[in-house]
Structure formats: structure tokens, C-alpha cells
C-alpha positions as CSV (number, residue, x, y, z in Angstrom):
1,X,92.5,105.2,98.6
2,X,91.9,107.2,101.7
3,X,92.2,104.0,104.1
4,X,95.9,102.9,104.8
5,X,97.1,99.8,106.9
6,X,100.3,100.4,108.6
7,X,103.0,97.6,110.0
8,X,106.8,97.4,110.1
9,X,109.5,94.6,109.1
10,X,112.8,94.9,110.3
11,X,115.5,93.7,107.6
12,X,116.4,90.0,108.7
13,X,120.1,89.0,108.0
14,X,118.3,85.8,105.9
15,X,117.2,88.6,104.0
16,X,120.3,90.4,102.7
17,X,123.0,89.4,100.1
18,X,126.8,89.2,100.1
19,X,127.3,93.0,100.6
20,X,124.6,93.3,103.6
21,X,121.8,94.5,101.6
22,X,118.2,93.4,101.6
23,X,117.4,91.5,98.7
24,X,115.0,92.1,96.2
25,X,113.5,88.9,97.0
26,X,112.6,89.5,100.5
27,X,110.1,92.3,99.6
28,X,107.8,90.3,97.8
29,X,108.0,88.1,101.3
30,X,107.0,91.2,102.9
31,X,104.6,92.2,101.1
32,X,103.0,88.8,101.4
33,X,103.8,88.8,105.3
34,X,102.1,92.3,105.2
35,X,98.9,91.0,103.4
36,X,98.3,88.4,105.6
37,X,98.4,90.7,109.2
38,X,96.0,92.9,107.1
39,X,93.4,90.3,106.7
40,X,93.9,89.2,110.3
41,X,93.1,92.7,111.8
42,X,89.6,92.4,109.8
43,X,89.5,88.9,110.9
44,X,89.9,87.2,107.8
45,X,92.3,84.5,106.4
46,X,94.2,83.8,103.3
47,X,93.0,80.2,103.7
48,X,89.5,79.9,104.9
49,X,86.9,77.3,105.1
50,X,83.2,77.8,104.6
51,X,80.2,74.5,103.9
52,X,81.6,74.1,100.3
53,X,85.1,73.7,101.4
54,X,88.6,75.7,101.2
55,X,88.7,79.0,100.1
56,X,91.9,80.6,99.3
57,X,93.7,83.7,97.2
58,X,96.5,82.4,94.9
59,X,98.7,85.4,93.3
60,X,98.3,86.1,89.8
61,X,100.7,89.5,89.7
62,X,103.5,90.6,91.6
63,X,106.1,93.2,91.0
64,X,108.3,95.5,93.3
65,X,109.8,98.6,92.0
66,X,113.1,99.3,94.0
67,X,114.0,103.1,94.6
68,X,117.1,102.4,97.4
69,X,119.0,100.2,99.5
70,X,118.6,99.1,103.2
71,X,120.4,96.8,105.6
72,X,120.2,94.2,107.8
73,X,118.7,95.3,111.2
74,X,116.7,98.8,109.3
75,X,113.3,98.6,110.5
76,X,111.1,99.3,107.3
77,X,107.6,101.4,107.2
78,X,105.2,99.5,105.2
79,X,101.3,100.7,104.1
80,X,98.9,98.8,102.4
81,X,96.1,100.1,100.5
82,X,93.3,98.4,98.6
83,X,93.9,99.5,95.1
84,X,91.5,98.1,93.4
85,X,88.7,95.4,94.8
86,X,87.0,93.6,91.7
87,X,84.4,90.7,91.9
88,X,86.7,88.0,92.1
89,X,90.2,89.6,92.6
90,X,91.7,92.1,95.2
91,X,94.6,94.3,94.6
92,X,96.9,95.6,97.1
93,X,99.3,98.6,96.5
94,X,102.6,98.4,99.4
95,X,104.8,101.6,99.9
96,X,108.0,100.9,101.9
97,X,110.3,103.6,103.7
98,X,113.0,103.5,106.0
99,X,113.5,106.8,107.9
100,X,111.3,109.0,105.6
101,X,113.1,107.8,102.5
102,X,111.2,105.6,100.0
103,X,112.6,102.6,99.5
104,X,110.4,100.3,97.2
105,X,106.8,100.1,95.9
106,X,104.5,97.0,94.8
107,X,101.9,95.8,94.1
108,X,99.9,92.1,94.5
109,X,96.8,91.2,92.7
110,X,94.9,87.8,94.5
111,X,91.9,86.3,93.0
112,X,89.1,84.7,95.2
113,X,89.2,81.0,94.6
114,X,87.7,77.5,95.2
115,X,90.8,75.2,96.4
116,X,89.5,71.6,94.4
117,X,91.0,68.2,95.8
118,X,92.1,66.6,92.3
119,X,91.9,70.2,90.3
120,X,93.1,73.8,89.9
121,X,92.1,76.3,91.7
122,X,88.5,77.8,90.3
123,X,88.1,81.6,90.6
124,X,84.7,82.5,92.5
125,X,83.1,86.1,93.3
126,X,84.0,87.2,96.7
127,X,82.3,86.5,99.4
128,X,79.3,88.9,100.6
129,X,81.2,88.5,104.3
130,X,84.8,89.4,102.9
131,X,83.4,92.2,100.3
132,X,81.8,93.9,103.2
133,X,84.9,93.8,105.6
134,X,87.5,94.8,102.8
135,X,85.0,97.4,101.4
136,X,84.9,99.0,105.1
137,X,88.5,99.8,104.9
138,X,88.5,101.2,101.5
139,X,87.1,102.1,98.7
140,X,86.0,100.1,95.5
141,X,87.4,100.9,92.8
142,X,86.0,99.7,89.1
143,X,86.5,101.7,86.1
144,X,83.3,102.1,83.4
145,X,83.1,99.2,81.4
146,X,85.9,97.3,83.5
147,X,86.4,93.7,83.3
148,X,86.1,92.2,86.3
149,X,88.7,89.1,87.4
């Protein structure tokens, strides 16, 4: 991915344990927290509405690999990329270091879906307007014979 979003969290003391260390918890917070500044600097919205209603993008994976320990007050590096844009699903790829030293990796997948009143969440292709503006700050990515989500 040649296109990388940059931010920073600073390690909140809500987000440490007993011995002053963030925990593991907190970076899938961040990495939610990160997603969501993303969209807003290509004015877009986790929760959108268009003239067939609310749009949204419920998680279906999460995981965080953890490579080292930071504390309360450590300002982390984070970087986003857009690993992988399918027709219905986005996923991002996070990287977080503190000083130069890596200190965890993760990744979110978020499908493009229909929020209905008295029923789940339908998946939907996304949006010609959100393809374009995600597509503009990376690169799709699909793999031959690929199924799309």
C-alpha cells in the first residue's frame, strides 16, 4: 500500500492495568478511534445516511498482535493503510510505535451495510461515492478469483 494515514494516541491512564501498562484492550479502541479520523479526513462517516436510510460498517475481524509494552502518558505513532478494499468489505492494516520501536500491529475488516429497523444488518456493495474516495488513498487490492465480502 503506498498510501499511509498518520495520527497519534497518547496512552490514557483508563487505558493501563495494575502495573501502569496499556492494556491490550485499549488498542483495539485505538484502532477504532484511528479508523474513524481516517474516514473524516476524506469526509466520510462510519454512520451515514443516504434516501434508503442508515448506512453503517459493523466489524467482522479484529486482532492485535502485541510486540512491547508502553505506559501511561507514551504518545503512540499509529499508520493506517487500506489493506485490502473488496465490494462490500474494507480492510485496514494499523502499525503502532512509540519512539521508533514497534509496539503492536492489527488489523480490522468492516463490511458495508444496510442498518434495518426490526432486522440485522444486510451487507451491501460500497457505495460508488465511498469506493472513489477510499480508492484515491490507496490501492485495491483483489486477488484472481477472490471472493469478494
Amino acid at each position: 500500500m503506498t498510501d499511509v494515514f498518520r495520527t497519534t494516541r497518547r496512552v490514557a491512564f483508563r487505558d493501563t492495568d495494575a502495573a501502569g501498562i496499556i492494556h491490550f484492550s485499549a488498542f483495539f479502541h485505538y484502532m477504532e478511534e484511528v479508523e474513524h479520523e481516517f474516514l473524516r479526513s476524506l469526509g466520510l462517516s462510519v454512520l451515514a445516511r443516504d434516501e434508503q436510510g442508515v448506512v453503517s460498517w459493523p466489524r467482522v475481524a479484529a486482532n492485535c498482535q502485541f510486540r512491547g509494552a508502553v505506559r501511561f502518558e507514551d504518545v503512540l505513532d499509529v499508520e493506517l493503510r487500506l489493506s485490502r478494499i473488496g465490494e462490500k468489505s474494507v480492510t485496514y492494516a494499523f502499525r503502532f510505535t512509540h519512539q521508533g520501536r514497534e509496539v503492536a500491529d492489527g488489523e480490522i475488516t468492516a463490511v458495508c451495510c444496510r442498518m434495518l429497523q426490526d432486522a440485522p444488518p444486510r451487507s451491501m456493495p460500497i457505495p460508488a461515492e465511498v469506493l472513489a474516495r477510499l480508492e484515491n488513498r490507496g490501492e485495491r487490492r483483489k486477488e484472481k478469483g477472490e471472493s469478494r465480502s
